[in-house]
Structures are given as structure tokens and as C-alpha cells.
C-alpha positions as CSV (number, residue, x, y, z in Angstrom):
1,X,-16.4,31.4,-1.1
2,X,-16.3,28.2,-3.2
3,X,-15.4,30.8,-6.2
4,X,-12.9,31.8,-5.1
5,X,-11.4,29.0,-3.1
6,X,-11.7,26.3,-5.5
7,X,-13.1,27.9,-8.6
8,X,-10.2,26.7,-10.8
9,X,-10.3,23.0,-8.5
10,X,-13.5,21.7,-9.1
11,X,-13.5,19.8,-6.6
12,X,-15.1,20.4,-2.9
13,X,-17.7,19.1,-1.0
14,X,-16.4,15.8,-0.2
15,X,-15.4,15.9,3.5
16,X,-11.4,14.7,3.3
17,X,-11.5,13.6,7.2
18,X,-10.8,9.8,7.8
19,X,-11.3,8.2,11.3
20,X,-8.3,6.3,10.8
21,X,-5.9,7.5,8.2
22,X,-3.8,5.0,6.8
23,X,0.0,6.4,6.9
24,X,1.1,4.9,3.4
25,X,-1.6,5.3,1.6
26,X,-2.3,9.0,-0.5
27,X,-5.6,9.0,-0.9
28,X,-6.0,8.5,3.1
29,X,-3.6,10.6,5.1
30,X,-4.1,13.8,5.8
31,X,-1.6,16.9,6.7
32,X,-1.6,18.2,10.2
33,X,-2.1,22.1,10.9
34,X,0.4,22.9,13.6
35,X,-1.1,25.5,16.2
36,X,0.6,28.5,16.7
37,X,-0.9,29.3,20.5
38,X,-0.8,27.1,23.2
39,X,-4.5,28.1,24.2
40,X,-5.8,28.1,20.4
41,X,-8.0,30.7,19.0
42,X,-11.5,31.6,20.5
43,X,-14.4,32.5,18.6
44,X,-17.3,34.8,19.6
45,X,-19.2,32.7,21.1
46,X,-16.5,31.1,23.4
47,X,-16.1,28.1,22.1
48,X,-12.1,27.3,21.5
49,X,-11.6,25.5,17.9
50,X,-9.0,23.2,17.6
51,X,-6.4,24.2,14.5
52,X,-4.1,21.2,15.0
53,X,-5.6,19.4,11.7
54,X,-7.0,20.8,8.8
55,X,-9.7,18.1,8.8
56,X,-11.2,18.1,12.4
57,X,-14.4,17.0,12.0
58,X,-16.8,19.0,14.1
59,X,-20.9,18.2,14.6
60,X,-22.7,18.7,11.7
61,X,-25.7,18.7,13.5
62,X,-24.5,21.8,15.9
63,X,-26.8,25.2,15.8
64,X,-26.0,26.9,12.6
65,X,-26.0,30.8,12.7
66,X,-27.2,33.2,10.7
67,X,-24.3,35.9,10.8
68,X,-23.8,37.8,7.5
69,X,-20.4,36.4,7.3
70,X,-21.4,33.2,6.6
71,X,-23.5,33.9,4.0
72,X,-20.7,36.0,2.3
73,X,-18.7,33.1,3.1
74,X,-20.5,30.7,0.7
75,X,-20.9,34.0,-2.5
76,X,-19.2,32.1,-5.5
77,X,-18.2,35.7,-5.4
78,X,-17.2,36.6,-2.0
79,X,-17.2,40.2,-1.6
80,X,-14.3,42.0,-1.1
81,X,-14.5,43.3,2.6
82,X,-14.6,39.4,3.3
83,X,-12.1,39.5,5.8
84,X,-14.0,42.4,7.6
85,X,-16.8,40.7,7.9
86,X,-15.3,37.8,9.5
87,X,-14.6,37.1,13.2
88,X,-11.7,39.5,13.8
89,X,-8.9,36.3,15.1
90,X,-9.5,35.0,11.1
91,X,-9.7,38.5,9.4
92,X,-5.8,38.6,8.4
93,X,-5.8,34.7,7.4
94,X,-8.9,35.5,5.1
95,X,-7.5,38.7,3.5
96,X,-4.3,36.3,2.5
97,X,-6.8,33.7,0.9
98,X,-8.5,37.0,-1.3
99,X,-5.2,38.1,-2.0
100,X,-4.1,34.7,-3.5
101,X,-7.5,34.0,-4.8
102,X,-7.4,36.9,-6.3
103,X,-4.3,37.5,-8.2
104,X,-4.5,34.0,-9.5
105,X,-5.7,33.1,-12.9
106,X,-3.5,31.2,-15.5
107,X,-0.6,29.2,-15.4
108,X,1.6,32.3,-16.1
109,X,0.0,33.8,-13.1
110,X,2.7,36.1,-10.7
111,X,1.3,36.2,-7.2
112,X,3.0,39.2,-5.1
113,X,5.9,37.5,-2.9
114,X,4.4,39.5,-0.1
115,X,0.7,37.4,-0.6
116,X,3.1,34.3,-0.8
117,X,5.0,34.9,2.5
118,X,1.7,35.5,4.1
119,X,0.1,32.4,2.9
120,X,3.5,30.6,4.0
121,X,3.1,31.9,7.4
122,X,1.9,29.4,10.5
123,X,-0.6,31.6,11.6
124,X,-2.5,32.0,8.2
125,X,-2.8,27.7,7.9
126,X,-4.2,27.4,12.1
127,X,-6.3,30.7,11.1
128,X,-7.8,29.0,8.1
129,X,-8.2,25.8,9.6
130,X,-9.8,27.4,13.1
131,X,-12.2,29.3,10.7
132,X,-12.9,26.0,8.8
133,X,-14.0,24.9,12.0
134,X,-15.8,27.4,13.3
135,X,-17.5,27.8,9.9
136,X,-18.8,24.5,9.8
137,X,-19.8,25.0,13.2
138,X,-21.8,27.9,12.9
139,X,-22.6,27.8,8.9
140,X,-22.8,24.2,8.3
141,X,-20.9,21.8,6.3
142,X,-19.9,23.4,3.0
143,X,-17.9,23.2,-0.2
144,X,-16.2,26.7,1.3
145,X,-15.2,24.9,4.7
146,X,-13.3,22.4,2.6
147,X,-11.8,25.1,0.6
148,X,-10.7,26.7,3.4
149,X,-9.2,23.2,4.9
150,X,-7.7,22.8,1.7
151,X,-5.6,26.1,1.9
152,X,-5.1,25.5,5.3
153,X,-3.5,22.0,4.9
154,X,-1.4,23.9,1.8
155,X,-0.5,26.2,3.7
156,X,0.9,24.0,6.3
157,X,3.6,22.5,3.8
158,X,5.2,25.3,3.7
159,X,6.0,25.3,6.8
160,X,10.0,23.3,7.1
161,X,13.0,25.5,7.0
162,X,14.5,25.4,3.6
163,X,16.8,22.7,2.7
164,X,19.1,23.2,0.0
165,X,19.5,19.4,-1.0
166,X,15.7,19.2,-1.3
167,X,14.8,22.3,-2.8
168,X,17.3,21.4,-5.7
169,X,15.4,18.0,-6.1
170,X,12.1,20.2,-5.6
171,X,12.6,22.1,-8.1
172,X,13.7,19.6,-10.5
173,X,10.6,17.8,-9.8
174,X,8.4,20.7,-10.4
175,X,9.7,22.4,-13.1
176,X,7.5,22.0,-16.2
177,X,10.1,21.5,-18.6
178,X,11.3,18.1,-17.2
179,X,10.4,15.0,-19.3
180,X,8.1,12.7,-17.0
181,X,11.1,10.1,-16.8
182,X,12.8,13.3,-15.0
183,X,10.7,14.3,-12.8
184,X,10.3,11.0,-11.2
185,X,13.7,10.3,-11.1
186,X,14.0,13.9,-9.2
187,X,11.1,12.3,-7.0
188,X,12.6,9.8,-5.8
189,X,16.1,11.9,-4.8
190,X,13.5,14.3,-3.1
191,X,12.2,11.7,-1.2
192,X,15.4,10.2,0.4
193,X,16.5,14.1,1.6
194,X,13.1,15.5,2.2
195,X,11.4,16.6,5.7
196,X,9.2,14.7,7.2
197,X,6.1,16.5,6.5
198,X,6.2,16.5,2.9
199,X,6.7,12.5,2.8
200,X,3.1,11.9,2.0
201,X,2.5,14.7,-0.1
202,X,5.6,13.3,-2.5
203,X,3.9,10.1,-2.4
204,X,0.8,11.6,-3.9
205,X,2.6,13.2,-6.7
206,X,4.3,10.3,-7.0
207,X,1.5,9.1,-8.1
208,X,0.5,11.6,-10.5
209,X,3.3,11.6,-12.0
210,X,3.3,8.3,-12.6
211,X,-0.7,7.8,-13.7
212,X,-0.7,11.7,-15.6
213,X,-4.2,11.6,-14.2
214,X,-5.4,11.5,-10.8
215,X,-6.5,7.9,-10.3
216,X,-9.7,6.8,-8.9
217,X,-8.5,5.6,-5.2
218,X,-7.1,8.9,-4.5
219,X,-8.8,11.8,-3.4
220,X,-9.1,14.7,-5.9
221,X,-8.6,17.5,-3.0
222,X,-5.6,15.5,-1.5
223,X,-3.9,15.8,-5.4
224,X,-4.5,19.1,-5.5
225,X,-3.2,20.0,-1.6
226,X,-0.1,18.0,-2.6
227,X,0.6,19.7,-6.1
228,X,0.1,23.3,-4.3
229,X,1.6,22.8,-1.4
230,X,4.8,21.7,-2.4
231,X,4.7,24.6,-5.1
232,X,4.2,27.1,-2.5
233,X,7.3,25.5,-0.2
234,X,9.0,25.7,-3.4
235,X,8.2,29.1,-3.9
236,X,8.8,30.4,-0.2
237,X,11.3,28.9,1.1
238,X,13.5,27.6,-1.8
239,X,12.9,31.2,-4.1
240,X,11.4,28.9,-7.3
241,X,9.5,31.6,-9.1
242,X,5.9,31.3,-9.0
243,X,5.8,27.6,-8.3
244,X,2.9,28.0,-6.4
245,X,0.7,29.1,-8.8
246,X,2.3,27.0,-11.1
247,X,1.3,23.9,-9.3
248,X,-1.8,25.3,-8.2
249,X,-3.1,25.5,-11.8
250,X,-1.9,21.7,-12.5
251,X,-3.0,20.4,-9.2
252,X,-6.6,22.1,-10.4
253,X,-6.6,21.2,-13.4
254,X,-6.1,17.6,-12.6
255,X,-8.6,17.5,-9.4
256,X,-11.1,18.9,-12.1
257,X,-11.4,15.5,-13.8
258,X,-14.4,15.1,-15.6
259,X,-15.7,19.1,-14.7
260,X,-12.2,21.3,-15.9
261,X,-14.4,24.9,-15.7
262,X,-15.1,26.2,-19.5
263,X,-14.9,22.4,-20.7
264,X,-17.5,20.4,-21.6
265,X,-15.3,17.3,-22.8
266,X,-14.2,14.3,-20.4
267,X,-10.8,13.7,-19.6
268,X,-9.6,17.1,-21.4
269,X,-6.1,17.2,-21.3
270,X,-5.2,13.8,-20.2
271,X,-1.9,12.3,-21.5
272,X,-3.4,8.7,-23.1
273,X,-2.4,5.0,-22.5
274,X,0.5,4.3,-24.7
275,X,-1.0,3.1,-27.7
276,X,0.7,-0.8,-28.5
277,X,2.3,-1.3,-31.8
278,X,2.7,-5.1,-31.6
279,X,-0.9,-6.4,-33.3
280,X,-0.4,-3.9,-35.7
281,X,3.0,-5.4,-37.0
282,X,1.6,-8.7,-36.4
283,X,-0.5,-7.8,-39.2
284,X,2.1,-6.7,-41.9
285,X,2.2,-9.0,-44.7
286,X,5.1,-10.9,-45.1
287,X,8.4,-9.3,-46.2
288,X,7.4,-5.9,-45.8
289,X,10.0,-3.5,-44.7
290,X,7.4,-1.2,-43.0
291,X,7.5,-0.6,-39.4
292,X,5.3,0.7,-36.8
293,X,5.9,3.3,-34.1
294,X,4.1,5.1,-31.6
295,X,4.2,8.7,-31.1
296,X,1.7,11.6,-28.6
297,X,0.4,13.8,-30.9
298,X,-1.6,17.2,-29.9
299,X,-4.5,16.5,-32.0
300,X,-6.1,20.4,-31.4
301,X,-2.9,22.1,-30.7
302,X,-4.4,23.4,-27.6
303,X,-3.1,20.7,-25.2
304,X,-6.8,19.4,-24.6
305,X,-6.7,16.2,-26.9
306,X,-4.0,14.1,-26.6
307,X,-3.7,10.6,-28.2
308,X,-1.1,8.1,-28.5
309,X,-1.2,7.2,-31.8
310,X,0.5,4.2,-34.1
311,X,1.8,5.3,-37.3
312,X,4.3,4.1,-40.2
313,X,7.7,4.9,-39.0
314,X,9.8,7.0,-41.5
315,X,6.5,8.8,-42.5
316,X,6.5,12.1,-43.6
317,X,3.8,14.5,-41.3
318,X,1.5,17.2,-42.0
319,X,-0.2,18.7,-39.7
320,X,-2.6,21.1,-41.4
321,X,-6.4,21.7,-40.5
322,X,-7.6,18.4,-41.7
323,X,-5.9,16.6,-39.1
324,X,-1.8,14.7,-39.2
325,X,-1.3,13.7,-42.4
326,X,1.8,10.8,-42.7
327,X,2.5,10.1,-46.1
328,X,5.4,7.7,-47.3
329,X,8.4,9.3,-48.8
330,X,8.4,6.3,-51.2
331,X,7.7,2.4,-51.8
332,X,3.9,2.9,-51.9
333,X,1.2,4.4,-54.1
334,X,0.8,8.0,-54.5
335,X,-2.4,7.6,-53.2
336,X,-1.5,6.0,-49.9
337,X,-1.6,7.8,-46.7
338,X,-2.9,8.5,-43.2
339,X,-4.8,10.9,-40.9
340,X,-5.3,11.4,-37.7
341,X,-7.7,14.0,-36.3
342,X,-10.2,14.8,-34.2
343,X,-14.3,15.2,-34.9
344,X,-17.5,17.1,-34.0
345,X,-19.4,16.8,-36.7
346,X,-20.3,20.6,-36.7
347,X,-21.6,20.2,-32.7
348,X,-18.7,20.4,-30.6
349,X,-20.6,19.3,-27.4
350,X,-21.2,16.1,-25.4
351,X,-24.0,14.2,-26.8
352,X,-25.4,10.7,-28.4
353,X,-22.5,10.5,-30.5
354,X,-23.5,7.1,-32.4
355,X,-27.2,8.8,-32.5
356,X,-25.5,12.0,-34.1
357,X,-22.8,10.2,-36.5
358,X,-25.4,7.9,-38.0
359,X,-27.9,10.7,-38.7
360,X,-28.9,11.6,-41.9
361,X,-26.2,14.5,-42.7
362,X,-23.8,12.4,-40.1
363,X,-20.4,12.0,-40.3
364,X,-20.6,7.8,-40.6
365,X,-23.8,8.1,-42.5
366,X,-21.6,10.1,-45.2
367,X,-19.1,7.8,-45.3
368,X,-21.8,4.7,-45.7
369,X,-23.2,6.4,-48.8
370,X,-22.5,5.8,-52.1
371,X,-22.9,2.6,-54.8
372,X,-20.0,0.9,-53.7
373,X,-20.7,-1.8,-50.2
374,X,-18.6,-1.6,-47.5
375,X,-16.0,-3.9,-47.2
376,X,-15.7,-3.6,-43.6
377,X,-18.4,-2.4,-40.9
378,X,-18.1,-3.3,-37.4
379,X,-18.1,-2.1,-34.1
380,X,-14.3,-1.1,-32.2
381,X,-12.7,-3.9,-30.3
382,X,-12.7,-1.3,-26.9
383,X,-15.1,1.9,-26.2
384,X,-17.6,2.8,-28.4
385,X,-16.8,3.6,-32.4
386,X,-16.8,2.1,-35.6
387,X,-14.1,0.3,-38.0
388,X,-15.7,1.1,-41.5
389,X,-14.0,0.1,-45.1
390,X,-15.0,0.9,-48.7
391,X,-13.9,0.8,-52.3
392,X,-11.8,4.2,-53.2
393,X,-11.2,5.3,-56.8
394,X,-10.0,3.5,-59.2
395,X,-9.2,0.5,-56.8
396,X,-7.7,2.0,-53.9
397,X,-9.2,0.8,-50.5
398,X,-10.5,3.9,-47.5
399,X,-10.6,3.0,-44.4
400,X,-11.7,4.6,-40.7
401,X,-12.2,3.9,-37.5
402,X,-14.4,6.3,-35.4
403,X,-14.1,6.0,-31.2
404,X,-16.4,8.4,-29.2
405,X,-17.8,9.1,-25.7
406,X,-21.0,10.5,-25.1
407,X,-19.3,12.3,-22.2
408,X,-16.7,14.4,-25.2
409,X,-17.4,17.2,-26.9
410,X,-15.4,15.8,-29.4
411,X,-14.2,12.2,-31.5
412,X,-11.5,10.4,-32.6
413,X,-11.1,9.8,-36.1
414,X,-8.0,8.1,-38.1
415,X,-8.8,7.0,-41.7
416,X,-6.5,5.7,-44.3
417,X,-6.2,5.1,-48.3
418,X,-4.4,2.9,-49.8
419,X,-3.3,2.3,-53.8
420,X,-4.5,-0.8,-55.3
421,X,-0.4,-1.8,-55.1
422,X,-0.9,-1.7,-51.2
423,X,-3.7,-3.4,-50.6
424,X,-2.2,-6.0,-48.5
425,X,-1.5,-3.2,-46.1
426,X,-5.3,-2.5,-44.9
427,X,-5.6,-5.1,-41.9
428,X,-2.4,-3.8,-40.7
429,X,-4.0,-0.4,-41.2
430,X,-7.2,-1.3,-39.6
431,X,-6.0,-2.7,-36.7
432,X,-3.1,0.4,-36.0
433,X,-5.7,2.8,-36.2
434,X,-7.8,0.8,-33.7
435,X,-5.1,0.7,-31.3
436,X,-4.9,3.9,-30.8
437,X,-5.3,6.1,-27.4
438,X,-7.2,9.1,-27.5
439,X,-6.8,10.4,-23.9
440,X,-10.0,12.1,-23.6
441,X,-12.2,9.3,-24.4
442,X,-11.6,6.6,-21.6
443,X,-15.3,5.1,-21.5
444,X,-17.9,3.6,-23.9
């Protein structure tokens, strides 16, 4: 079932269970499954699960069985008579799952209120987690019992009564057109009003918000649990339309990390490090009025490559498909401008990027070729690339610095020219097109 639990998550298969789960800490706490029965839910073979946690770790060395359900269980496909197939105690809890699973494909994604109710229910988190159990159990440990925990555990946060205070900060929090700066402000509100349960899943958005990526020392399942849980409350008890699936597509997307499905790049979509504009200015020569300032720019238009990017302030920009031009309105030669873009050099896939750009029709081996030396040639100050200057025509300078990672289907690339009356601009040049933060590329 890992298809269709977690096909958009990527992540699975990396038990969540801690033995002693630190209360503050995001990437260690886990959410409790309240039980809906006093005497829990018993399975075929008589053996009573325990749904009061969505990560009860059960032997992994117990008998595993060879029932057809758990072999449709694991289908990256499950079938669709799933839930028949099942004991009969899980079969409505599973039907909700393939309902959800089901309906759910985008960001603009509308899952029936009905599916969302069911999902919010008490019974359908203890059914999941009891089947989580009894699946590992009986089937083994498997990417589709934590799938099933995962829902579980999301399921559980919908589970407080609706609280209009909250659910005002809630949905201030989620909604997507809130500036970051917004959202956390929200966040914080939410936190102060909010019930109990959801404390540690604000926490972890908390820090999501704050990182735009999920950092290392958290727990790529627990980001997404907390994204879609509180999209679902949102959703089901506050009436935010389709938060759930909303925050089910971020909170995948962002516990995909390195392996978003139909990507090949690294970091895809990550919002980059602030790029800093002071060594850049540092390097003006003195008296200039120019100023430098730092924008995020959308490199492909698609919302995959981000980078944080210093460029002359007042600059007129082109985007056009040869990259962001910025060209000065006036004060410099009409030669002088600068481009920022992104690269493939006609591959568009991860590979040996230095071994590719310095081949013979390669993108640096172009640039080396010619009569005139290069000025400048020399690896980047941080990950892997190039800084590369050569005489222009007539006397104008062109400059470009090249950053890469063999893990990216594509490069960075920001190049400049100047007019012989600017010349005096190229370190600044250099070292601002250096500085900046490509959010996909995070390694050498």
C-alpha cells in the first residue's frame, strides 16, 4: 500500500517509535492514538492490539502470515476491494484511507467532506493504528505499516473540539497566501490558545516554517504528520476548505527531500539561504553610487529553482528565456549588464557536472575557447563551480560563475559584461554573483 499511502511522501520505512520520547523536542515525540473501546479491537487470531499510540512497536521477529491481505497490503497499487480483503474490525478504517488516497493528487485537490469526516473520525485513527499493528505482526515490518501509523497519528489531530480562537490563528497559519513573517507570527498566537494535543505538532511546523526545509534532526514522517494533521483539523472542525489536502501536498513535498517523485534534482523547490550583499558592496570602487540588493527569483518559473540572488539595485529586469536580465537604466555602458539563469547543458539530469561542463562541446569548455586568456579562472569560494573572466569586444570584460551539484539535474549560472567605462565594477561583480543562493544546490 506504500503507493498509495505515501506515494506523494517519499518517505517510509524508518520506524518513528522512540523508547523515550523527549516532550520538547519535534523530531522525538510522537502523537498518541486515543482508543475508542475499553477492550480494544481483536484480530483473527485472538490476539488484542493495542491502538493507544500510533507507534507501538510490536516483535519484529513474531510469525509472519501469509494471508492475501497482506500481500495486497504492500501493491504500490493496492487493489481496490482492499478493505474487503482486510480483517473485517479494519475494513471501514481502510476504505477511508482509499478514499483519501484516492481522490488526492495536486495541491488543488477537493477531497469529498464525507471522506474528510471519516478520516476525522476516532475510530478510523485506533482502526489504522490497530491494523498498523497487527500488520506488522502478521506481515512484517513495512513501509505500508508506517504509512498506515502515519495516517493514523494524522488522523488523531483531528480529534479536539473546534475552537474558534485557534481555528482563526489556524487558518492564518496555513493559508498559502501568508508571507512567512505571517505565518509565524499566526504560529505563535496559535500556540498560546491551542489544545493540548496539537502543541508538538505546532512546534514542528514551527520549525518548518522557520527552516523552509525540513532540517536534518527532525524526522521526515513527523513533518509531514504535523503539516497534515493540522490541515485535516483545519478542514474538519474549523470548515477551512481543503486544508487537508493542502497541507498534505506541502507536508509531502517537503518529507520528499532529496527523492520529490517525477524529480531527479536535489533540493527541488527549496526556498535558498538569503544571499549576503555586504562583500559585494565591500567591493564597489570608491564613490560609486551603485548599490546592492537581494531579491528570490523563480529561476524556471515552475517553483522548482529558487535562488536568492544579489543584483544592482534600481536595475531594470528581463526575464525572457535566456535567464533575468538587469540592465541599468543609465550611468553605465550600453554594454553592461547581468544574468541570472539556470543550466543543463542540453542534459537536464544529475550527473558529473564538472566532467560534463569541461567536455569538449561543454558549457565552461565554450567559454574557455577563444584567442583571448582568461583573466580570471578559479574554483567558487563554497560548493562546487567555477568563477571564470575573459576579454569581451572591443574592451569590455565577461564574466561567470558556474555552481553545480552532481545530485541536480540542473546549474546555476550568473554571468556579467561590462563596458570598458566600468571596468572597475568586475570584482564587485565577481564576488555578487558568487554570493548567491541557488536553493537546490546545498552540497559540493
Amino acid at each position: 500500500m506504500v503507493g498509495a499511502v505515501l506515494v506523494l511522501a517519499g518517505c517510509g520505512g524508518d520506524d518513528t517509535t522512540s523508547e523515550s520520547p523527549d516532550d520538547t523536542d519535534p523530531s522525538t515525540t510522537t502523537i498518541e492514538i486515543p482508543s475508542t473501546t475499553s477492550d480494544g479491537i481483536d484480530d483473527p487470531d485472538g490476539a488484542t492490539p493495542t491502538p493507544s499510540s500510533a507507534t507501538t512497536t510490536t516483535d519484529p521477529s513474531a510469525p509472519t502470515s501469509d494471508a492475501d491481505w497482506c500481500a495486497a497490503l504492500d501493491q504500490d497499487e493496492p487493489p481496490p476491494d482492499l478493505a474487503d480483503r482486510v480483517p473485517s474490525e479494519y475494513a471501514d478504517a481502510t476504505q477511508t484511507l482509499l478514499d483519501i488516497t484516492g481522490s488526492f493528487e495536486s495541491l488543488e485537490s477537493s477531497i469529498p467532506s464525507d471522506v474528510i469526516d471519516r478520516l476525522a473520525a476516532p475510530e478510523t485513527g485506533s482502526g489504522l493504528a490497530a491494523l498498523a499493528d497487527l500488520a506488522e505482526r502478521q506481515c512484517g515490518p513495512s513501509e505500508s505499516v508506517d504509512g498506515l501509523r502515519a495516517y493514523a497519528q494524522i488522523s488523531a489531530l483531528a480529534g479536539p473540539a473546534a475552537q474558534p480562537d485557534y481555528c482563526e490563528q489556524l487558518a492564518a497559519v496555513l493559508s498559502l497566501e501568508a508571507s512567512d513573517d505571517e505565518s509565524a507570527s499566526a504560529l505563535v498566537t496559535a500556540l498560546d490558545v491551542a489544545p493540548d494535543e496539537h502543541a508538538q505538532a505546532l512546534a514542528t511546523l514551527q520549525v518548518l516554517i522557520a527552516s523552509a526545509r525540513i532540517p536534518d534532526e527532525l524526522d521526515p514522517t513527523q513533518a509531514l504528520v504535523a503539516a497534515a494533521g493540522l490541515g485535516l483539523y483545519a478542514e474538519a472542525r474549523c470548515g477551512v476548505a481543503d486544508s487537508f489536502a493542502t497541507m498534505l501536498f506541502i507536508g509531502a513535498f517537503l518529507s520528499a527531500g532529496e527523492d520529490f517523485p517525477g524529480q531527479t534534482g536535489q533540493g527541488i523547490g527549496v526556498a535558498p539561504e538569503p544571499a549576503d550583499p555586504g562583500p559585494a558592496t565591500s567591493d564597489l570602487p570608491a564613490g560609486s553610487d551603485l548599490t546592492f540588493g537581494v531579491i528570490e527569483i523563480d529561476l524556471e518559473d515552475d517553483g522548482d529553482y529558487l535562488a536568492s540572488v544579489i543584483v544592482p539595485a534600481g536595475w531594470e529586469r528581463d526575464d525572457s528565456l535566456f535567464g533575468s536580465v538587469f540592465e541599468p537604466a543609465d550611468g553605465f555602458g550600453i554594454f553592461t549588464e547581468m544574468t541570472v539563469d539556470t543550466g543543463c547543458d542540453g542534459l537536464c539530469e544529475a550527473t558529473d557536472w564538472e566532467a560534463r561542463l569541461n567536455a569538449t562541446d561543454g558549457y565552461i569548455t565554450q567559454f574557455r575557447q577563444g584567442d583571448d586568456a582568461l583573466i580570471v579562472d578559479r574554483p567558487t569560494a563554497s560548493t562546487a563551480g567555477v568563477v571564470m573572466t575573459r576579454p569581451g569586444f572591443g574592451d569590455s570584460v565577461e564574466g561567470i560563475v558556474i555552481r553545480w551539484s552532481n545530485a541536480a539535474d540542473r546549474y546555476f549560472v550568473c554571468d556579467f559584461r561590462l563596458s570598458d567605462e566600468d571596468l572597475d565594477f568586475v570584482d564587485a561583480f565577481i564576488t555578487a554573483c558568487e554570493s548567491a543562493r541557488p536553493g537546490w544546490i546545498t552540497d559540493a
